[in-house]
Steps between C-alpha positions, in 0.01 A plus 500: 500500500429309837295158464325220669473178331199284668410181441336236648775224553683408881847525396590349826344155376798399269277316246306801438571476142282243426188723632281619147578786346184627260105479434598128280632338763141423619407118525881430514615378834735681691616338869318243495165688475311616171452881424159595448365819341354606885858440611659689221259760523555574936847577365438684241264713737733565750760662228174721341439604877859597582510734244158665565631481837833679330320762329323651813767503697662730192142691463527383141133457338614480122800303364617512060533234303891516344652253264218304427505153362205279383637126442169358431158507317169591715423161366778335614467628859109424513599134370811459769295646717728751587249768506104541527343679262464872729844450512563434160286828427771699707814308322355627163501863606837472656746757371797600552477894676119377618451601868372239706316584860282233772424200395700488142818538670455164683318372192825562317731377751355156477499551062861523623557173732291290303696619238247613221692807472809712614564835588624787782223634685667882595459805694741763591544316816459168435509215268391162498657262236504089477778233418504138432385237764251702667712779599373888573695788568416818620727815471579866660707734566291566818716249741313545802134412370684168336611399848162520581437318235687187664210449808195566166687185324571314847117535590435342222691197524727574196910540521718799396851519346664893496643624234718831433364450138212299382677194323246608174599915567460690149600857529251807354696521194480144401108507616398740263528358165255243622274715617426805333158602486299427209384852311375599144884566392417851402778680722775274367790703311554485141806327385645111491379482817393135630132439530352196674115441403285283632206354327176423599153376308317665798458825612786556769355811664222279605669252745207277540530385137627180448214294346769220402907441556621196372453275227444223713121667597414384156381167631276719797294740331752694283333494120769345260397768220565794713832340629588456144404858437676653768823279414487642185530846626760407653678323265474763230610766723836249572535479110478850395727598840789252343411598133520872632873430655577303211537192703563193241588247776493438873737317723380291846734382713468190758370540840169478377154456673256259305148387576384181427119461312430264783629787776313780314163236528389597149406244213768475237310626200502852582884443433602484122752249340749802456488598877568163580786439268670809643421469837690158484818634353501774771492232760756294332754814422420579878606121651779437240699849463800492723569845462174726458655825560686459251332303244165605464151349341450747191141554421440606091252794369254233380474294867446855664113415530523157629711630781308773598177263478696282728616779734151613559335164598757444727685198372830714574677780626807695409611860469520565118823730460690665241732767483196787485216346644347227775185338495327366789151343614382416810265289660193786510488478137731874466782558248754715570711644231862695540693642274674861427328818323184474300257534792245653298507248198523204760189623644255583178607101426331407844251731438398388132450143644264577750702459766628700830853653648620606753883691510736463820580826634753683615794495531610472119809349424748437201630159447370279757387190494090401513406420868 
């Protein structure tokens, strides 16, 4: 499909490269001159207005949020700043297959360039994605509003590249596995079909309710007996999910992402001598193994909770794979369990813990991997 990258650097000036690039580079010094959040944000503006600009020249008034990705804790982007809290209201309720219209579209751009989060904004007719560096592209197959589209990002004092494919181009049939829309799971087939749920400790249906998101909140008004509560859920859930596939032992390989105590800005004693002790041979298996695709960190039946404990307050992350099932958390406190057949028993063991889910749906397919 036909793109337009636009960004804001003169290509012309040959040591464009050493303009800034993201949302952290404020206070650093770039040309001689020091970027300031005003400065930052008269760019950012001018990209939020060339796509409003964008969308009426299309006569689009609602874009969908596709392939979604949260990197970061509500906390996290109130402490960095990244967000305000209105915003940080609208980040919660993000989903992927949510339609976005007015001001949340150019609310969500910016989640986007300041990068709190990631995802294709889509229509029919359009779509608007991001890349590194401060990049946006917008695609369509309709060629002769996208020359138009040339003079919208000229007027606005931003630069253009063409391209014949957007350099980040995913086709419909690779899109869909990331976003299918989230149903009860009711119409799904019988069989060894794979199932992909995702678990919540709040009511999905209701997409204003996020009370809390992170661990990290626990130091800003987040109760540390209904954290532990809610882990606990959790946690059992994890346990009896393993104990159901007769999982005995787990195996992490490198590439890991950790999180410091300092980073996460919590006080050390809500983390417990065995969380520590494992946390520190992850780190060291992850800077010493010369081969971790090969040779990976195996995790017995009896450390199983002080992973998961560590999974969930976000000292780490890493997809937990074996041959039948994946295990995944993100930073909105969710779980999201795959595996094949048993879609009923899977869900009475989210169900018994108090807990909610949500099933991927359709297409339903045999032998693929999680997404």
């Amino acid at each position: 499909m036909p793109a337009l990258s636009i960004y804001k650097y003169d290509k012309s000036n040959p040591n464009y490269g050493d303009d800034w690039t993201a949302i952290s580079d404020i206070w650093d010094s770039f040309y001689g001159t020091v970027l300031t959040l005003e400065d930052y944000l008269e760019v950012e503006n001018r990209y939020v207005k060339t796509i409003e600009k964008i969308l009426r020249l299309f006569n689009i008034d609602s874009l969908e949020v596709r392939e979604l990705s949260k990197y970061f804790s509500v906390q996290f982007q109130k402490r960095e700043s990244l967000l305000n809290p209105k915003q940080c209201q609208l980040s919660q309720q993000l989903d992927n297959g949510l339609l976005l219209t007015g001001e949340a579209i150019s609310e969500v751009a910016r989640f986007n360039l300041r990068e709190a989060v990631w995802c294709r904004l889509y229509s029919p007719n359009l779509q608007v994605h991001f890349g590194y560096d401060y990049y946006m592209y917008v695609q369509s197959m309709d060629e002769e509003k996208l020359e138009q589209c040339k003079q919208i990002i000229r007027e606005m004092d931003l630069y253009y590249q063409e391209f014949s494919i957007s350099p980040h181009q995913m086709e419909e049939e690779d899109i869909a596995p990331f976003t299918y829309t989230w149903g009860d799971g009711q119409t799904n087939p019988p069989g060894d079909y794979h199932h992909d749920l995702r678990i919540s400790k709040d009511d999905p249906l209701n997409r204003s309710y996020t009370e809390w998101s992170h661990f990290d909140e626990i130091e800003n008004g987040l109760d540390w007996e209904e954290y532990q509560a809610v882990e606990q859920k959790y946690l059992q859930l994890v346990l009896d999910f393993l104990e159901f596939f007769q999982i005995n032992h787990l195996a992490v390989n490198g590439g890991l992402e950790f999180t410091s105590i300092q980073e996460l800005g919590v006080p050390a004693h809500y983390f417990s001598p065995q969380e520590e002790a494992l946390f520190q041979q992850l780190q060291e298996y992850d800077e010493t193994v010369e081969d971790w695709t090969i040779e990976s960190f195996m995790i017995p039946k009896e450390d199983f909770t002080t992973l998961f404990q560590l999974i969930f307050k976000g000292r780490f992350y890493a997809w937990i794979n074996t041959d039948s099932i994946t295990i995944q958390f993100d930073s909105s406190y969710r779980l999201y369990l795959s595996f094949y057949g048993h879609k009923k028993e899977v869900q009475q063991l989210v169900e018994k813990h108090g807990l909610y889910w949500q099933e991927r749906q359709p297409p339903y397919k045999k032998a693929v991997g999680f997404r």
